[in-house]
Each structure stands twice: as C-alpha cells, then as structure tokens.
N, CA, C and O of each residue as an XYZ file, in Angstrom:
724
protein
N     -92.731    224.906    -70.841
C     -93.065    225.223    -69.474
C     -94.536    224.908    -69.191
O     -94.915    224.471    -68.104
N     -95.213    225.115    -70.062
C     -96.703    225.041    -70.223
C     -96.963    223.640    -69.840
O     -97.489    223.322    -68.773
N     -96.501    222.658    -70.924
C     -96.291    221.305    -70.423
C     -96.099    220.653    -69.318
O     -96.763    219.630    -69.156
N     -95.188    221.052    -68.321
C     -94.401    220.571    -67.493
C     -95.782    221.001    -66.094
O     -96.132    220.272    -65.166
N     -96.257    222.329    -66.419
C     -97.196    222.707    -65.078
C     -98.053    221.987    -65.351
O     -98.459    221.509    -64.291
N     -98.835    221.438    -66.523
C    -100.106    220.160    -67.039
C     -99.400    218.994    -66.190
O    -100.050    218.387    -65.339
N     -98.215    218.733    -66.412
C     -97.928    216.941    -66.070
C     -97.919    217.451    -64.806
O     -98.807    216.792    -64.264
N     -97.280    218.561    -63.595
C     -96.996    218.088    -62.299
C     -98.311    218.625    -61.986
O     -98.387    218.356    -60.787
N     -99.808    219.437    -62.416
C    -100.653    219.293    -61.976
C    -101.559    218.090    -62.420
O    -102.555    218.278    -61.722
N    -101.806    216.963    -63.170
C    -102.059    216.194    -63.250
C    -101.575    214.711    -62.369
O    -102.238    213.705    -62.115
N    -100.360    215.007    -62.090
C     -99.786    214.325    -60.905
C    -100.138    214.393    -59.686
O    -100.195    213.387    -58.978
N    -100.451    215.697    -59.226
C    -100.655    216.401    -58.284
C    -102.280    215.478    -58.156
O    -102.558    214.694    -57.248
N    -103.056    215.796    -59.169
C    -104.595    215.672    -58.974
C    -104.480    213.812    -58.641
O    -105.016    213.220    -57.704
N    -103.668    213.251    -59.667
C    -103.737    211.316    -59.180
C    -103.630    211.499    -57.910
O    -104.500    211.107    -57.132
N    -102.587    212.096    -57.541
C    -101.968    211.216    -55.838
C    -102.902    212.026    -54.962
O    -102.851    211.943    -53.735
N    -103.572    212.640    -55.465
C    -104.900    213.329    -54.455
C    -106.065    212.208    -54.660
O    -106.450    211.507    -53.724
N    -106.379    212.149    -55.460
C    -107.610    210.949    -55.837
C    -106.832    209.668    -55.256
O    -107.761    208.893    -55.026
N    -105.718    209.055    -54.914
C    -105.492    207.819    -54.811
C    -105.412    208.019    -52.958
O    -105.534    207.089    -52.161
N    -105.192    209.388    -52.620
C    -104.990    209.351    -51.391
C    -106.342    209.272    -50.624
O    -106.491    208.674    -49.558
N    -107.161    209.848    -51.198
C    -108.575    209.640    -51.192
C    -109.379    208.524    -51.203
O    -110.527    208.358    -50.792
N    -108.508    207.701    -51.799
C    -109.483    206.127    -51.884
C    -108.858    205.508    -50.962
O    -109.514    204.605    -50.443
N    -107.394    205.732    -50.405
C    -107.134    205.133    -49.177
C    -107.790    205.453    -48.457
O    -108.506    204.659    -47.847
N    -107.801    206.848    -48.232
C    -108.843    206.908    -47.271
C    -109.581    206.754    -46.813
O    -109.766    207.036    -45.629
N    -110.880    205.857    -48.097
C    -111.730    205.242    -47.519
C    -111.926    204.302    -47.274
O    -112.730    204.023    -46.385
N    -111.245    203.378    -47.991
C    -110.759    202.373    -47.041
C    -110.246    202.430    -45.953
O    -110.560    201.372    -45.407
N    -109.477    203.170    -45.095
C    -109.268    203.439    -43.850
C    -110.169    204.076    -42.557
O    -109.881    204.281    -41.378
N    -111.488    204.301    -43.414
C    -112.634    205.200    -42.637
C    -112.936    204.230    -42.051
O    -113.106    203.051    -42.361
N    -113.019    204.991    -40.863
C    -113.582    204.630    -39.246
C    -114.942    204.192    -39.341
O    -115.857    204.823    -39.870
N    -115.051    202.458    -38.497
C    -116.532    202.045    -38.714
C    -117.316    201.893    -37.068
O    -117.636    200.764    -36.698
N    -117.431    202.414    -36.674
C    -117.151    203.455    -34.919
C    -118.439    201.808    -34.879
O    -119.215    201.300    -35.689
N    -118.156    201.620    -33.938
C    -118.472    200.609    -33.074
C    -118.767    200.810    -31.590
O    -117.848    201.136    -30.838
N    -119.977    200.636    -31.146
C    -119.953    201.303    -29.475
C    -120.260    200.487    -28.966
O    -120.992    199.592    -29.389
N    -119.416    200.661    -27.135
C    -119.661    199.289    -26.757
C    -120.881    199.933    -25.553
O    -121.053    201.150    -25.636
N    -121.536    199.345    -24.697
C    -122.813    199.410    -24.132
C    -122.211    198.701    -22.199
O    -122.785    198.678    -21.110
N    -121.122    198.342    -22.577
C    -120.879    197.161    -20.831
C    -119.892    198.094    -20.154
O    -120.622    198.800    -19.457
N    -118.426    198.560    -19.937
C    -118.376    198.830    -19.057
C    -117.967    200.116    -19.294
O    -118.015    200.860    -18.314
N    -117.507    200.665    -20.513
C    -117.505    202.110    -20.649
C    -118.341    202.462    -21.774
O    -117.997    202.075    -22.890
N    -119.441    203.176    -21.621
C    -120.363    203.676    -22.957
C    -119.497    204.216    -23.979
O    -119.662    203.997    -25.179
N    -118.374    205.078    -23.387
C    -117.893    205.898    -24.803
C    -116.795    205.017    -25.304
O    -115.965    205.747    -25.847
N    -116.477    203.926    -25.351
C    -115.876    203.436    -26.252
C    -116.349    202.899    -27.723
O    -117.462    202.455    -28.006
N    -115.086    203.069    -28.688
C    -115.714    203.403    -30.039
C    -114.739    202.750    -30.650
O    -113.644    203.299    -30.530
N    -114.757    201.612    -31.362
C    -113.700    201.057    -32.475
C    -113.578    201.767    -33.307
O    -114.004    202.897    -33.066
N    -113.147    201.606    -34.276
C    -112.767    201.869    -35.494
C    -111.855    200.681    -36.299
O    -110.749    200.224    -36.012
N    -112.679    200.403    -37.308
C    -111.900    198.897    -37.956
C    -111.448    199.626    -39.651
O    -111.898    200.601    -40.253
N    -110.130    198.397    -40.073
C    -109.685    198.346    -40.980
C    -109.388    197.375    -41.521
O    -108.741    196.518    -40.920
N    -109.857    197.174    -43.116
C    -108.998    195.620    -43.698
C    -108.098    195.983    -43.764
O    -107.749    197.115    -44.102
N    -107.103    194.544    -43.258
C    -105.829    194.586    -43.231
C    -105.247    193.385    -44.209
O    -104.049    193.329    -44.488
N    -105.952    192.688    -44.568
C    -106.013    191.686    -45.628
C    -107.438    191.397    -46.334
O    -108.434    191.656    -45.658
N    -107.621    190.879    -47.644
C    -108.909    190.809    -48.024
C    -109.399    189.880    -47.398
O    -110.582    189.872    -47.737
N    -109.171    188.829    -46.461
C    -110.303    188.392    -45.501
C    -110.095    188.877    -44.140
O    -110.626    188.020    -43.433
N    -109.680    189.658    -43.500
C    -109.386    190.180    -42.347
C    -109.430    191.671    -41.994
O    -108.738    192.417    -42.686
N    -110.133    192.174    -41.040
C    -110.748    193.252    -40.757
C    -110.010    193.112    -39.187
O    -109.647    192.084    -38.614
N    -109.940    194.424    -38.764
C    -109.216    194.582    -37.308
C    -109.973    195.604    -36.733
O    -110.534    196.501    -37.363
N    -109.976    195.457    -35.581
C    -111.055    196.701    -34.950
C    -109.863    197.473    -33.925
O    -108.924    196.731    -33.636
N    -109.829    198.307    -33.585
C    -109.172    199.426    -33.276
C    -109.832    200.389    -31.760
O    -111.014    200.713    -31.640
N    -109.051    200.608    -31.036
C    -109.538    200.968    -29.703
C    -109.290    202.420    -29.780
O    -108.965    202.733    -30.925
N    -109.329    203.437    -28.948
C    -109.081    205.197    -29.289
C    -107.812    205.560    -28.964
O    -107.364    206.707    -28.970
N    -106.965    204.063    -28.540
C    -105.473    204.725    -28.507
C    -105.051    203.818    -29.783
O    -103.835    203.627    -29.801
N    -105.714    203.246    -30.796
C    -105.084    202.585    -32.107
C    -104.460    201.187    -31.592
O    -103.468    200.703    -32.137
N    -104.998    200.685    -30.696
C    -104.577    199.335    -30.179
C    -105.618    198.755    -30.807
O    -106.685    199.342    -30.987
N    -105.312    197.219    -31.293
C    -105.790    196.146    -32.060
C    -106.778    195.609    -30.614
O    -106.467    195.024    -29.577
N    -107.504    195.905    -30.916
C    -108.857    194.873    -30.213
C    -109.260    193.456    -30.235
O    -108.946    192.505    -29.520
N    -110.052    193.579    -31.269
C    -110.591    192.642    -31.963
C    -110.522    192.286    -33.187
O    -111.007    193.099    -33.974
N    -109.885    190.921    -33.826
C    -109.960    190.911    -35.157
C    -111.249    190.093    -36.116
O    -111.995    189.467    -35.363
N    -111.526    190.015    -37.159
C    -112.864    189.500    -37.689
C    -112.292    189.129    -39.053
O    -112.031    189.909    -39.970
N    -112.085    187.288    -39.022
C    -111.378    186.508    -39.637
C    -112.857    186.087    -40.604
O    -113.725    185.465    -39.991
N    -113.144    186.460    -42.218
C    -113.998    186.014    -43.097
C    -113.759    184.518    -43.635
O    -112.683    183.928    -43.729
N    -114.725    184.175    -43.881
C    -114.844    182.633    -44.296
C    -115.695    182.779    -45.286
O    -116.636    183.545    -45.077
N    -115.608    182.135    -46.544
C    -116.972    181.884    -47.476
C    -118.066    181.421    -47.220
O    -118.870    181.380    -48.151
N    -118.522    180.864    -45.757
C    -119.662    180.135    -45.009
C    -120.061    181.265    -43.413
O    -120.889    180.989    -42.544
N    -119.188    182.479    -43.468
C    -119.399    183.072    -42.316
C    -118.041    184.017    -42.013
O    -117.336    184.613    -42.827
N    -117.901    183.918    -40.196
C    -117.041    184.902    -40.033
C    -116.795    184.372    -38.269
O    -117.605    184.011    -37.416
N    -115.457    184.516    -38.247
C    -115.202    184.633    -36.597
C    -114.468    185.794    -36.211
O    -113.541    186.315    -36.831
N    -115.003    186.170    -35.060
C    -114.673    187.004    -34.223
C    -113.911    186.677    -33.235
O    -114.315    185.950    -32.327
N    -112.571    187.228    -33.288
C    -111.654    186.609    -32.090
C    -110.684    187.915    -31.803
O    -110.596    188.923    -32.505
N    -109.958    187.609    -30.537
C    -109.105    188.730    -29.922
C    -108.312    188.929    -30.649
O    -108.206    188.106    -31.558
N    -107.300    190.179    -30.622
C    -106.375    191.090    -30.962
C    -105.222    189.539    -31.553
O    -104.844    189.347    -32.708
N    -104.854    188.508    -30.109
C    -104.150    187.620    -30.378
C    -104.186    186.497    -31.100
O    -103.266    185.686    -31.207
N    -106.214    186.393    -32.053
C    -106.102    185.417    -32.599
C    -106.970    184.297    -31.527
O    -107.077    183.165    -31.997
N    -107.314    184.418    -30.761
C    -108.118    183.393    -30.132
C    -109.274    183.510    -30.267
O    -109.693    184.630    -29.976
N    -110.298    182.502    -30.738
C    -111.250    182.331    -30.637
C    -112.537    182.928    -29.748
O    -112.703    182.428    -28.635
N    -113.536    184.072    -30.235
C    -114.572    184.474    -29.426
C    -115.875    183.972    -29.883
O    -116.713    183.654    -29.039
N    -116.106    183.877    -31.048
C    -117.530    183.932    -31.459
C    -117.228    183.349    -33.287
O    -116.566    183.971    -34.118
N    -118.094    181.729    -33.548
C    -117.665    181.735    -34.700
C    -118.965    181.452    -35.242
O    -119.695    180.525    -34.891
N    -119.186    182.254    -36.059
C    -120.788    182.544    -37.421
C    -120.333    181.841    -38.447
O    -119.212    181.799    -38.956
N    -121.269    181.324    -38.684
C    -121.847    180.397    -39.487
C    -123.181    180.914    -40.453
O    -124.170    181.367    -39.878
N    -123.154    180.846    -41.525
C    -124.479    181.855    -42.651
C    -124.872    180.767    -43.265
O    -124.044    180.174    -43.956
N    -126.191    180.271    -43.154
C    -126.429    179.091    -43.989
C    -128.074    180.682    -45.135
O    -128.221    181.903    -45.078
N    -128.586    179.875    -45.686
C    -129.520    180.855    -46.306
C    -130.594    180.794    -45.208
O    -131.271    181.820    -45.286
N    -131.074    179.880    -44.076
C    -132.527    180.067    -43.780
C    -131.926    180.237    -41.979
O    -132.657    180.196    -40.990
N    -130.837    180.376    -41.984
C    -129.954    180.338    -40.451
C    -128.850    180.840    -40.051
O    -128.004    180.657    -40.926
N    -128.457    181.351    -39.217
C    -127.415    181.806    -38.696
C    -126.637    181.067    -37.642
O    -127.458    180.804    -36.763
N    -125.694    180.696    -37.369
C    -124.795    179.833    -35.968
C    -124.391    180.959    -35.470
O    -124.162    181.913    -36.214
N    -124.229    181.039    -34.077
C    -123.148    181.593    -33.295
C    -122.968    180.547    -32.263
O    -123.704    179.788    -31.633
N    -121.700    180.804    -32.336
C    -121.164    179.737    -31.065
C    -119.553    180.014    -30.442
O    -118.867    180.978    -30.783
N    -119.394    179.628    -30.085
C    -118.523    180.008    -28.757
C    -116.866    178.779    -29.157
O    -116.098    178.678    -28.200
N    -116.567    178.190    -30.125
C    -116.136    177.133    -30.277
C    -115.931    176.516    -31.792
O    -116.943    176.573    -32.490
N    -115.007    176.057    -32.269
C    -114.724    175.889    -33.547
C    -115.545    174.718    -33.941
O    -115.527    174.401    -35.130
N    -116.284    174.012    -33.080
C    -117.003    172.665    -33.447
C    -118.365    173.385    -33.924
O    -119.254    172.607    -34.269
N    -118.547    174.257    -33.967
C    -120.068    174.543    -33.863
C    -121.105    173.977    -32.525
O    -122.312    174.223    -32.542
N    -120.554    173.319    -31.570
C    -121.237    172.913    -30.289
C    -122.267    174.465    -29.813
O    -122.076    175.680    -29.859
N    -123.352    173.582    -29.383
C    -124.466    174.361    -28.785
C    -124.461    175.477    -29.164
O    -124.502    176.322    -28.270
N    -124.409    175.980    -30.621
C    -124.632    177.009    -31.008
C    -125.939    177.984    -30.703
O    -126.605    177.124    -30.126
N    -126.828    179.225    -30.674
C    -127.358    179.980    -30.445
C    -127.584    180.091    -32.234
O    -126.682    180.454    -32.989
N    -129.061    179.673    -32.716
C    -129.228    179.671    -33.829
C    -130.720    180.860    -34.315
O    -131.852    180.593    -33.911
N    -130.466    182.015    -35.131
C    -131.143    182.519    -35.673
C    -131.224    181.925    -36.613
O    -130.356    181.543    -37.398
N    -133.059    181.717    -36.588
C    -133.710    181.014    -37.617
C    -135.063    181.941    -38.520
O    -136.155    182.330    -38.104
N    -134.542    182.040    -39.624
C    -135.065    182.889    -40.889
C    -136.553    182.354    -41.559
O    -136.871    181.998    -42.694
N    -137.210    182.468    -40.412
C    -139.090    181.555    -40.629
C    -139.313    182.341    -42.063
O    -139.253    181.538    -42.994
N    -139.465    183.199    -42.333
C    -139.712    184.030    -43.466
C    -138.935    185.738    -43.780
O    -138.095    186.386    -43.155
N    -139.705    185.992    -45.038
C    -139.125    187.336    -44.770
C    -139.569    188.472    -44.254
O    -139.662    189.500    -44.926
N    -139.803    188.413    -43.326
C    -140.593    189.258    -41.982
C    -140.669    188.891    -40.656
O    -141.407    189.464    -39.854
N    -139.529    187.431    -40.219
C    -139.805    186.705    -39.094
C    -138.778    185.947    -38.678
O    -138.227    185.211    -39.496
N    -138.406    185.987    -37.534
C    -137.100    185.457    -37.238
C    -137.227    184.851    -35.680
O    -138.002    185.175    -34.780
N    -136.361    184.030    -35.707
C    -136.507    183.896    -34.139
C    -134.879    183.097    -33.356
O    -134.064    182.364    -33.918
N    -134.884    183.460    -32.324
C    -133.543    183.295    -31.969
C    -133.516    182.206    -30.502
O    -133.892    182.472    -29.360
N    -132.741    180.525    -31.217
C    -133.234    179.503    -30.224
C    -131.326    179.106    -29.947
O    -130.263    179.332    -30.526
N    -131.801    178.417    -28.721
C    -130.500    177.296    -28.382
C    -131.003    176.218    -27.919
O    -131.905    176.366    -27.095
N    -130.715    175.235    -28.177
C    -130.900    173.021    -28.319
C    -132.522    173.439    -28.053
O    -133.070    173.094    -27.006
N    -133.302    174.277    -29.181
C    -134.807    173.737    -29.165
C    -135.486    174.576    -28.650
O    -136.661    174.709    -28.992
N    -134.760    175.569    -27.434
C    -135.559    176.497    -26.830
C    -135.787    177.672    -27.735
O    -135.061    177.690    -28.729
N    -136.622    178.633    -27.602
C    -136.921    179.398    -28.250
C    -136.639    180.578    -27.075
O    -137.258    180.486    -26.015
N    -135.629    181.761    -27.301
C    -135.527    182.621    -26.427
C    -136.159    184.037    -27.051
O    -136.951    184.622    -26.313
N    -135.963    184.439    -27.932
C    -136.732    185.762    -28.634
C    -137.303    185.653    -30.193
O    -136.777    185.006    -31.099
N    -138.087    186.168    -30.245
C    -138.425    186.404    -31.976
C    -138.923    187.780    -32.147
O    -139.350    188.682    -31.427
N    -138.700    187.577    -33.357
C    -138.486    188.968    -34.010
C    -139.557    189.139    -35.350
O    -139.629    188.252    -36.200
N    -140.188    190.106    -35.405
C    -141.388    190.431    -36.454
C    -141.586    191.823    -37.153
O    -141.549    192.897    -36.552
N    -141.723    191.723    -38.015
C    -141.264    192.886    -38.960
C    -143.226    193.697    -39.439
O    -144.107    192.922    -39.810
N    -143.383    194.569    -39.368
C    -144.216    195.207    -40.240
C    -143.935    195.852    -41.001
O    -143.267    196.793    -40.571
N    -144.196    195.874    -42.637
C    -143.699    196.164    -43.500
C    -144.040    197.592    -43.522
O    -143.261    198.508    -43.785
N    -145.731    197.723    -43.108
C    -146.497    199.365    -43.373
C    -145.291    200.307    -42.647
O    -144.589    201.126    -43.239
N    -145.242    199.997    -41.320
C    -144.771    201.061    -40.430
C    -143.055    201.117    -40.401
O    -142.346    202.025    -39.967
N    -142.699    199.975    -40.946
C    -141.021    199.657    -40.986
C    -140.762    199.429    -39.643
O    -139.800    200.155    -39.389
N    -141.126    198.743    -38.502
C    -141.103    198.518    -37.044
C    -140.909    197.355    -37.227
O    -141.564    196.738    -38.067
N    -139.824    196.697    -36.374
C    -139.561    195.884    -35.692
C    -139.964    195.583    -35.032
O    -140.500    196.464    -34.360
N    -140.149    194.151    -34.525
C    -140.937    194.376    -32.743
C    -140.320    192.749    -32.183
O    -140.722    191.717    -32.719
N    -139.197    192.741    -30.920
C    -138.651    191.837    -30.846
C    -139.434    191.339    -29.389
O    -140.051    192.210    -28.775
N    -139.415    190.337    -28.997
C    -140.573    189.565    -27.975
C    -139.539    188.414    -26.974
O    -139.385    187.380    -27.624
N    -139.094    188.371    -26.122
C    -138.388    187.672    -25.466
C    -138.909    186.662    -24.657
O    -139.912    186.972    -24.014
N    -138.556    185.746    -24.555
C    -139.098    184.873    -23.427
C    -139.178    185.100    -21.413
O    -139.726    184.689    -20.390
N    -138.067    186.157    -22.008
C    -137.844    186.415    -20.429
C    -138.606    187.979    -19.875
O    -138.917    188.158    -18.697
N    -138.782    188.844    -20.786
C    -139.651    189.687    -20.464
C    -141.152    190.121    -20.883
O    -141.632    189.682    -21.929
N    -141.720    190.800    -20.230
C    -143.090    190.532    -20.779
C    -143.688    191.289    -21.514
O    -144.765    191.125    -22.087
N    -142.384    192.905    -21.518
C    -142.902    193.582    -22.714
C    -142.088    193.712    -24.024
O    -140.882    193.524    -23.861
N    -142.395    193.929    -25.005
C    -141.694    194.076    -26.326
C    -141.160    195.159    -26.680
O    -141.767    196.216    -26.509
N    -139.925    195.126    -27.243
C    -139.140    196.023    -27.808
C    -139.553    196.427    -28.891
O    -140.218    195.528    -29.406
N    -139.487    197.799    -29.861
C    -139.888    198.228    -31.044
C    -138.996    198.980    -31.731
O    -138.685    200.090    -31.299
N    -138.543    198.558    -32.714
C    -137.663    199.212    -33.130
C    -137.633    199.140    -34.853
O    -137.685    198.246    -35.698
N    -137.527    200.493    -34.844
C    -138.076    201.575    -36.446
C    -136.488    201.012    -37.666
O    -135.291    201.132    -37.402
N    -136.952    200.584    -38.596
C    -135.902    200.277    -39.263
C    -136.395    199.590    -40.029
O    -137.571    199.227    -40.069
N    -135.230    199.247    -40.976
C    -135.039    197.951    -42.521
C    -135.264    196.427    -41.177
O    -135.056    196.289    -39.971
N    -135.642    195.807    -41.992
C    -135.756    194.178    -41.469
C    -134.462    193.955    -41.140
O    -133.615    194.325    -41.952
N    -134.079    193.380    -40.030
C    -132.731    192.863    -39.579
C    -132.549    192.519    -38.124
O    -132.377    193.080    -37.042
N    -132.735    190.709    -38.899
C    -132.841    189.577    -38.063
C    -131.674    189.712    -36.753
O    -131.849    189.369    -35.584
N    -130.228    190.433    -37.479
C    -129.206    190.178    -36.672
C    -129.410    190.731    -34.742
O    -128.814    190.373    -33.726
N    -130.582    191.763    -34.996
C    -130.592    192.378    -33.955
C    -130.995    191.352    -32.911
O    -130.894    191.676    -31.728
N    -131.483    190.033    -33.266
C    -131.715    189.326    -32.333
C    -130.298    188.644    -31.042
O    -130.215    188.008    -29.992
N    -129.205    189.511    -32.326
C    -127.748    189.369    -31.072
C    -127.967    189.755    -29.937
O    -127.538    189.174    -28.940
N    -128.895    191.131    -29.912
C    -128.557    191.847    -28.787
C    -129.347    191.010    -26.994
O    -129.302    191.474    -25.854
N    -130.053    189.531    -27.570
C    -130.560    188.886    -26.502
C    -129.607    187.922    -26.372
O    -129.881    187.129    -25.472
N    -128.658    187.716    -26.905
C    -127.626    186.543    -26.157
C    -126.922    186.729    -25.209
O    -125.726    186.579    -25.460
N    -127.197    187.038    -24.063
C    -126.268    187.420    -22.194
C    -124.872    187.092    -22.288
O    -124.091    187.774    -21.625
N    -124.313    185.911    -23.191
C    -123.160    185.570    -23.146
C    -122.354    186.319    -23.605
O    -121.344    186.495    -22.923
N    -122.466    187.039    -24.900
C    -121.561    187.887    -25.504
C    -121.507    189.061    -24.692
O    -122.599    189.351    -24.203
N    -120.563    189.823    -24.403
C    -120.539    191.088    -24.001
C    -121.292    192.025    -25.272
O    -121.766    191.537    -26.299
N    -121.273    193.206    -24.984
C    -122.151    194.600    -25.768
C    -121.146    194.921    -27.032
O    -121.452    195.061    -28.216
N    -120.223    194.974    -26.587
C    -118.382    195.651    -27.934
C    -118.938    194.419    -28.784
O    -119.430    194.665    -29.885
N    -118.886    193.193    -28.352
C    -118.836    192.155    -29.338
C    -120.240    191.933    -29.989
O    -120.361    191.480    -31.127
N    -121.066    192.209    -29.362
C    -122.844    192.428    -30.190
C    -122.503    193.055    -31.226
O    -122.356    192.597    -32.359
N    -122.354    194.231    -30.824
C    -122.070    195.344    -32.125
C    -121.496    194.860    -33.034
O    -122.074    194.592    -34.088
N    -120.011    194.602    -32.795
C    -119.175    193.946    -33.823
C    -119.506    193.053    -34.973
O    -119.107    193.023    -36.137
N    -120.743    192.007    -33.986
C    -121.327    190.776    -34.799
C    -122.627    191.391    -35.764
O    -123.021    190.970    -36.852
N    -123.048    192.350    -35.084
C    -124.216    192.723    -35.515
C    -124.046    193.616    -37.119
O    -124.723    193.606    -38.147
N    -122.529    194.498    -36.614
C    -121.946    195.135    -37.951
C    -122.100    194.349    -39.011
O    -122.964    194.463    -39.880
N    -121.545    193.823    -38.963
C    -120.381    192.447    -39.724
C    -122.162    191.613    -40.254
O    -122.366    191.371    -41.444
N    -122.968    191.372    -39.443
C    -124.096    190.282    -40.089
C    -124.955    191.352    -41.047
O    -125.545    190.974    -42.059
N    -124.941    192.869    -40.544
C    -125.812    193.458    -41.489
C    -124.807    193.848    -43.021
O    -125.201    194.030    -44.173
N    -123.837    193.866    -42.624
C    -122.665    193.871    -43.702
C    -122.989    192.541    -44.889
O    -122.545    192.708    -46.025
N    -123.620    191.489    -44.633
C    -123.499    190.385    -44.753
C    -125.437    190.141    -45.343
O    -125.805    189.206    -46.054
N    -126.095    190.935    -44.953
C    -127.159    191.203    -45.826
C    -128.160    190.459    -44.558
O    -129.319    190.202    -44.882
N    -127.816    190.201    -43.467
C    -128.796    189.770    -42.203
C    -129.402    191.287    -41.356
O    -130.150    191.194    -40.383
C-alpha cells in the first residue's frame, strides 16, 4: 500500500511539473496596441517551432509571426503579408512586400547608435548613453527629442515609421528585442 501512494504521488507531482511547463509556454506575451483602442492586449503562442500567433481578448487569431533564419514576417490571422524583417548584423529591413522593395532600413552605426533611413533619407536616430542608460531618439520631423531610460534598443526606432499601425510596432518591436535588437 505504501508503494502504490509513492507511485500515484509521484505521478501526481510529473503531470503537475509537465502541466507547468505548458504553461509556460502558453504564457501571455500582452502586446498593447496605442491606435484605435488603448486597451487592447494580445497574447501570443507558438504554435509551431517557427510560428508564433498573437491572440485578441476574445482568443481570436490576429496576427501571425512566420520566423525565418534571416528574420521574420509579420502577417494577418489569414497569412497575408504585413511587414517582412530582414536581420543582417549591421541592419535591419522592414518592408511592406516580399521583394524587399523600398524597405525602411535601421542602420547599426555602432554600439550606441542607430539610425532609421528610407532610399537615403535619414528620418530618426537614435543614441545611447551608457552612464545614465538613456536613450535619446531625434527625428527629422520634430524639433524636440525623445528620452527614454533603458538597455540599448535600436528596435525602438519602429515606433517612427507612420506606415505601420501601433498593434503592429509592438509586435515588431517584441519580436526584434526577442531577437537581440
């Protein structure tokens, strides 16, 4: 009898520990969008080892985020094309299109310096102080600078591309700091 309560509490304790690691793999990676409702909040899951799905607050498929060994695209619930990244070591692509056409290129000047161009123009850069851990991003279109307290991370220069909506910044921005940008 002694035996038998060891094996079904040892059973008991696996399928607790295994239910547990599903679980975290299933933990919510809350995503907020900023455009037309503030409180919306994804929540993503791999659903294959290159495929991640993002999740709306009624568990509807959003957005999915298709991995590549050179990057990552971001496309709708159905599989169409939104946003396809490109990771080179000294650059980043985003673009709108499977050709890579007129991509929006973060460019990795050093490690403290970034700047974010399309065909040559230069629209924001980004500068790191190491003392204070501040960010400080500089736009072409406004005249004062943003500051922002944190680890170095170039990706934030998403948040100046007008084209993408705010849900999909985030998304990209997740996914690039995931990605060591």
């Amino acid at each position: 009898m002694k035996l038998y309560t060891k094996i079904v509490g040892l059973l008991f304790l696996v399928m607790m520990i295994t239910a547990c690691k599903q679980s975290e793999k299933n933990t919510a990676n809350p995503s907020t969008s900023n455009s037309e409702n503030r409180d919306v909040i994804y929540t993503s899951k791999m659903t294959k080892a290159d495929k991640k799905k993002y999740y709306n607050a009624n568990n509807n498929v959003v957005f999915e985020v298709k991995y590549k060994s050179d990057g990552f695209k971001l496309r709708t619930a159905s599989s169409k094309l939104l946003w396809k990244i490109k990771l080179y070591d000294n650059k980043i692509k985003i673009s709108d299109n499977e050709e890579n056409l007129n991509p929006y290129e973060i460019k990795l000047i050093n490690s403290s310096e970034a700047k974010l161009v399309k065909e040559d123009t230069k629209l924001a850069r980004l500068t790191y102080d190491v003392a204070s851990k501040t960010q400080t991003i500089t736009t072409t279109h406004e005249t004062k600078s943003k500051e922002i307290k944190g680890k170095y991370s170039p990706s934030l220069l998403v948040n100046n591309i007008s084209e993408i909506p705010d849900d999909q910044k985030k998304i990209i921005m997740d996914e690039l700091v995931l990605k060591g940008f």
